[in-house]
MDTraj code that builds the backbone (N, CA, C; nanometers):
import mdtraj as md
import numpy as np

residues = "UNK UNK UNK UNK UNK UNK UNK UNK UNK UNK UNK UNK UNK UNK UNK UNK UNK UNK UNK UNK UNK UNK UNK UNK UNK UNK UNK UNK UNK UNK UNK UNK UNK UNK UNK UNK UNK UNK UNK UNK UNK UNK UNK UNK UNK UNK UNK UNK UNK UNK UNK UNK UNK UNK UNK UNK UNK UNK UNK UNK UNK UNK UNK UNK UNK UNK UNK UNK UNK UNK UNK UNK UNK UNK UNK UNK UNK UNK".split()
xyz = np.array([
    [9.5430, 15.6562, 1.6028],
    [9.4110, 15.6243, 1.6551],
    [9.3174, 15.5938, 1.5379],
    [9.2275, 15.5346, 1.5803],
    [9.1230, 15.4815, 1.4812],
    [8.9822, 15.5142, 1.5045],
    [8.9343, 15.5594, 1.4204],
    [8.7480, 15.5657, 1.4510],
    [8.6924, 15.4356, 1.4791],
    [8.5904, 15.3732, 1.5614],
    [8.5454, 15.2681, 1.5466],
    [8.3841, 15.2551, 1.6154],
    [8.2958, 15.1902, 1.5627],
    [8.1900, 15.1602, 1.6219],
    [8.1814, 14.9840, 1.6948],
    [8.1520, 14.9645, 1.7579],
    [8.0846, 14.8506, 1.8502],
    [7.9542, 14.7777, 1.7806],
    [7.9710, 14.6687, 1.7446],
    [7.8678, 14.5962, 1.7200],
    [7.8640, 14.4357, 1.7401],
    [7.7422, 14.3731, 1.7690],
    [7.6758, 14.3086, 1.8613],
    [7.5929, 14.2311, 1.7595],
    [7.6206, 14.1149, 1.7618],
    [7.5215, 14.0028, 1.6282],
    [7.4192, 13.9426, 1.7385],
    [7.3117, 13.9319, 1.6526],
    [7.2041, 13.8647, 1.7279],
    [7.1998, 13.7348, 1.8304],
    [7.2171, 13.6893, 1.9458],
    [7.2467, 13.5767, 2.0200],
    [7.3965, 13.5441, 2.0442],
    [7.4841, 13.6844, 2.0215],
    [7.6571, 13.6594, 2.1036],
    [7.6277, 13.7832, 2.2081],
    [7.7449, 13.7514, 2.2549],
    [7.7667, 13.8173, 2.3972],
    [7.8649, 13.9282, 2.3624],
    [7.9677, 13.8719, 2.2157],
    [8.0939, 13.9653, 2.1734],
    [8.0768, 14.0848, 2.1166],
    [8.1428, 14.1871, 2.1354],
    [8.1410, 14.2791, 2.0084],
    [8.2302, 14.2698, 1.9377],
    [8.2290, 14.3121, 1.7869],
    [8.3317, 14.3426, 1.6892],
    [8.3379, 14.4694, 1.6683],
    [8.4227, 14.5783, 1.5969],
    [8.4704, 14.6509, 1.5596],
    [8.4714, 14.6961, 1.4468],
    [8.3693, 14.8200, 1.3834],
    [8.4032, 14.8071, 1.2225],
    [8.3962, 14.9682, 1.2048],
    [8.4773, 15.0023, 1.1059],
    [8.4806, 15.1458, 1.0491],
    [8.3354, 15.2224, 1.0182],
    [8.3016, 15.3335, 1.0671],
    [8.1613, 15.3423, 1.0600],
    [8.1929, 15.4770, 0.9253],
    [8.2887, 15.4817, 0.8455],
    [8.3237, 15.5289, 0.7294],
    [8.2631, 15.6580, 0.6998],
    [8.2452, 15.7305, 0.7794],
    [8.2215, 15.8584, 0.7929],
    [8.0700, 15.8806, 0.8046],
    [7.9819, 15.7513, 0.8499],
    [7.8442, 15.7664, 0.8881],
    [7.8163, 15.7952, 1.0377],
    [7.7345, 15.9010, 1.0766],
    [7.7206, 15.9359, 1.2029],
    [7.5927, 15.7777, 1.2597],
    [7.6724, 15.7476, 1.3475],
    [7.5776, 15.6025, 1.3738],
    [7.5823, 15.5958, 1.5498],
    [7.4820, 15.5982, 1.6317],
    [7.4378, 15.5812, 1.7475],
    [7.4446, 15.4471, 1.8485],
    [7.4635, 15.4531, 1.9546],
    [7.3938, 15.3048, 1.9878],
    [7.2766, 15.2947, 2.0282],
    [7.2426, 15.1543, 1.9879],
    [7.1267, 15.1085, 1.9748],
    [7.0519, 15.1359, 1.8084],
    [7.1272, 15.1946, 1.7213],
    [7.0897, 15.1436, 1.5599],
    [7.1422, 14.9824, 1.5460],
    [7.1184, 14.9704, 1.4071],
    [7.1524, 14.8663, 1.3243],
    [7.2224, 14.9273, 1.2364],
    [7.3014, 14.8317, 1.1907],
    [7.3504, 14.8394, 1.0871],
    [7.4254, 14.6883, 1.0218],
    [7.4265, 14.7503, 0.8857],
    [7.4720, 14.6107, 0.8067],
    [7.6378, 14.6005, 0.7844],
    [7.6415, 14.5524, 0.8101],
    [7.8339, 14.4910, 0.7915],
    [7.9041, 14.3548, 0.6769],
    [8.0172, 14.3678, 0.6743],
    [8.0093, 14.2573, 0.5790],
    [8.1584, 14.1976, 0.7099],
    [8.0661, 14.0401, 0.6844],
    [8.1888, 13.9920, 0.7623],
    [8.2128, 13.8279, 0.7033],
    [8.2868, 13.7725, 0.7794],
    [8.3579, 13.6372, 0.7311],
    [8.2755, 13.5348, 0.6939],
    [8.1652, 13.5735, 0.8012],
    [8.0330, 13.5039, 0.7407],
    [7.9366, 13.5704, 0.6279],
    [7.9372, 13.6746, 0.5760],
    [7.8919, 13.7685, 0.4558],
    [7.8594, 13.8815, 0.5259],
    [7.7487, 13.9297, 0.4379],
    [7.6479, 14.0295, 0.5045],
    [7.5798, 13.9926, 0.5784],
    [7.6021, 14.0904, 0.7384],
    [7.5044, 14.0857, 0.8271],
    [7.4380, 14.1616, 0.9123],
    [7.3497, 14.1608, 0.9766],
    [7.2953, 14.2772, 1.0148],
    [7.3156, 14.3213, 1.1691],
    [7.3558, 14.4245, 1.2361],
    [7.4338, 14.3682, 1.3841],
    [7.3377, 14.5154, 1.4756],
    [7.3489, 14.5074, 1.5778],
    [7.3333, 14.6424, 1.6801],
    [7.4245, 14.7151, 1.7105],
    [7.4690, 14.8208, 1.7282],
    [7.5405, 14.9161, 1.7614],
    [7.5539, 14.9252, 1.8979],
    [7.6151, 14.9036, 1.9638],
    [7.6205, 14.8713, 2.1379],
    [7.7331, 14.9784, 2.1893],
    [7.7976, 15.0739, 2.0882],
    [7.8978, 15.1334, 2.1258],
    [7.8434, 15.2392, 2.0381],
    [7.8463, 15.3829, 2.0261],
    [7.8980, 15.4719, 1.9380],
    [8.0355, 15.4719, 1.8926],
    [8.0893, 15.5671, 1.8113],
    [8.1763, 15.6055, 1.7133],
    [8.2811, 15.6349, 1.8582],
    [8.4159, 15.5401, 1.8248],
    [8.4958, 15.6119, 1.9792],
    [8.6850, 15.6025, 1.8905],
    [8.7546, 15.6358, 1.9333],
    [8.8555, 15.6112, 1.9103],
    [8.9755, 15.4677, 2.0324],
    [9.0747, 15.3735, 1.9303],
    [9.1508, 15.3259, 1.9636],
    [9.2872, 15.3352, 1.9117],
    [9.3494, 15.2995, 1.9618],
    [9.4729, 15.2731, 1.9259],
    [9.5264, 15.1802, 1.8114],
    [9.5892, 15.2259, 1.7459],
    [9.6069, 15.1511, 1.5866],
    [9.6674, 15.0070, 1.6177],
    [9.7295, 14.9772, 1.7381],
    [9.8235, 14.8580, 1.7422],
    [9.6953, 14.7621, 1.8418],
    [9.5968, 14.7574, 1.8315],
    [9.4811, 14.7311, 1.8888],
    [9.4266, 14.5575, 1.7941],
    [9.5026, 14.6409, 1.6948],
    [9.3699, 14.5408, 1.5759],
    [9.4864, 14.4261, 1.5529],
    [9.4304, 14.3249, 1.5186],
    [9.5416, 14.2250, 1.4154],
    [9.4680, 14.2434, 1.2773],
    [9.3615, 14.2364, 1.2228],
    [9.3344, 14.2337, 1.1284],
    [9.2522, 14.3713, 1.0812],
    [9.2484, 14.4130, 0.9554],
    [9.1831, 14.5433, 0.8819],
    [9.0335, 14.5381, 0.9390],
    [9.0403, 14.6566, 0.9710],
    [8.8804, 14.6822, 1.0697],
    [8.8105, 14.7134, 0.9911],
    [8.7113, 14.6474, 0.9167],
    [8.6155, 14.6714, 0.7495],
    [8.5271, 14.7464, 0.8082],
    [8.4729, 14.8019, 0.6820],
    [8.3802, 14.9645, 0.6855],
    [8.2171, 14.8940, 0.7562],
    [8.1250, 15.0269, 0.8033],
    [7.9719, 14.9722, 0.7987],
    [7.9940, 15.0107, 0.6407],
    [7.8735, 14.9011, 0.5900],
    [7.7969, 14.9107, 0.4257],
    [7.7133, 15.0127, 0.4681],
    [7.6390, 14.9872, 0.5675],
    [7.5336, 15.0926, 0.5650],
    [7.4173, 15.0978, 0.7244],
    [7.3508, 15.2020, 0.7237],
    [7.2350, 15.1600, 0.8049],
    [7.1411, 15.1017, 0.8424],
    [7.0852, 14.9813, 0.8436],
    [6.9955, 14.8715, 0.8158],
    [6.8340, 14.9433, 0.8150],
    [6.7957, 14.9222, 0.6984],
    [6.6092, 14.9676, 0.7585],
    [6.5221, 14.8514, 0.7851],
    [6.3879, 14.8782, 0.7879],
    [6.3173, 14.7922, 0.8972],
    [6.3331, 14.6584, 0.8304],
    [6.2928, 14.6428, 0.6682],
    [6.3057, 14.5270, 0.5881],
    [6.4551, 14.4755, 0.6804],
    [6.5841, 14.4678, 0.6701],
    [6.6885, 14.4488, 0.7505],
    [6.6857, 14.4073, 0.8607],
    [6.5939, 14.4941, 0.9368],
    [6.5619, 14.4310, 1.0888],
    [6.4756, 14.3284, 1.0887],
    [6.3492, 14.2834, 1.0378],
    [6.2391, 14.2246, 1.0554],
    [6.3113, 14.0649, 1.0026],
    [6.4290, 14.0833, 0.8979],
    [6.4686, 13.9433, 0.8122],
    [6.5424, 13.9358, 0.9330],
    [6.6186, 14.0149, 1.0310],
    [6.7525, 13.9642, 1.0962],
    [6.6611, 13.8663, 1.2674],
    [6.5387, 13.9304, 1.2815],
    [6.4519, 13.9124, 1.3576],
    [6.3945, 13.7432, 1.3653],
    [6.3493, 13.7601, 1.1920],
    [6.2827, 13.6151, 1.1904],
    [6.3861, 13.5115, 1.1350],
    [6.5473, 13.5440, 1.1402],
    [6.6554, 13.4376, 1.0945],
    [6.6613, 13.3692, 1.2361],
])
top = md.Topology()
chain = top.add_chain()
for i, resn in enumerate(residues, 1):
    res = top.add_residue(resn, chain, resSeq=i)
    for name in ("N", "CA", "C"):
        top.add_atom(name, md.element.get_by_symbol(name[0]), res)
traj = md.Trajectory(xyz[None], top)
């Protein structure tokens, strides 16, 4: 099984999946992630839940961190 949080990019419908690396993280925070497109800043639409390891095809990358307001306000006016 795997730890995983739920997150939600500004104007998709999808969630992705990323290691919340031993940060206690809620839904409805932010947080920053690094993804294929770089760093970005996403919503938390899921808390911390467990899956099944044969779930993933690819390595489920860590949160960087918790986003603060500077984070929100740039992800706001992008």
């Amino acid at each position: 099984m795997t730890e995983v949080i739920s997150v939600r990019f500004r104007g998709g419908s999808k969630t992705y999946y990323f290691d919340p690396h031993g940060l206690t993280i809620e839904a409805g925070q932010y947080v920053i992630v690094e993804t294929a497109r770089g760093v970005e800043c996403g919503e938390v639409v899921r808390a911390a839940h467990e899956l099944p390891n044969t779930g993933f095809t690819r390595e489920v990358k860590p949160v960087l961190r918790l986003a603060d307001g500077m984070d929100i306000r740039r992800m706001r006016q992008n």
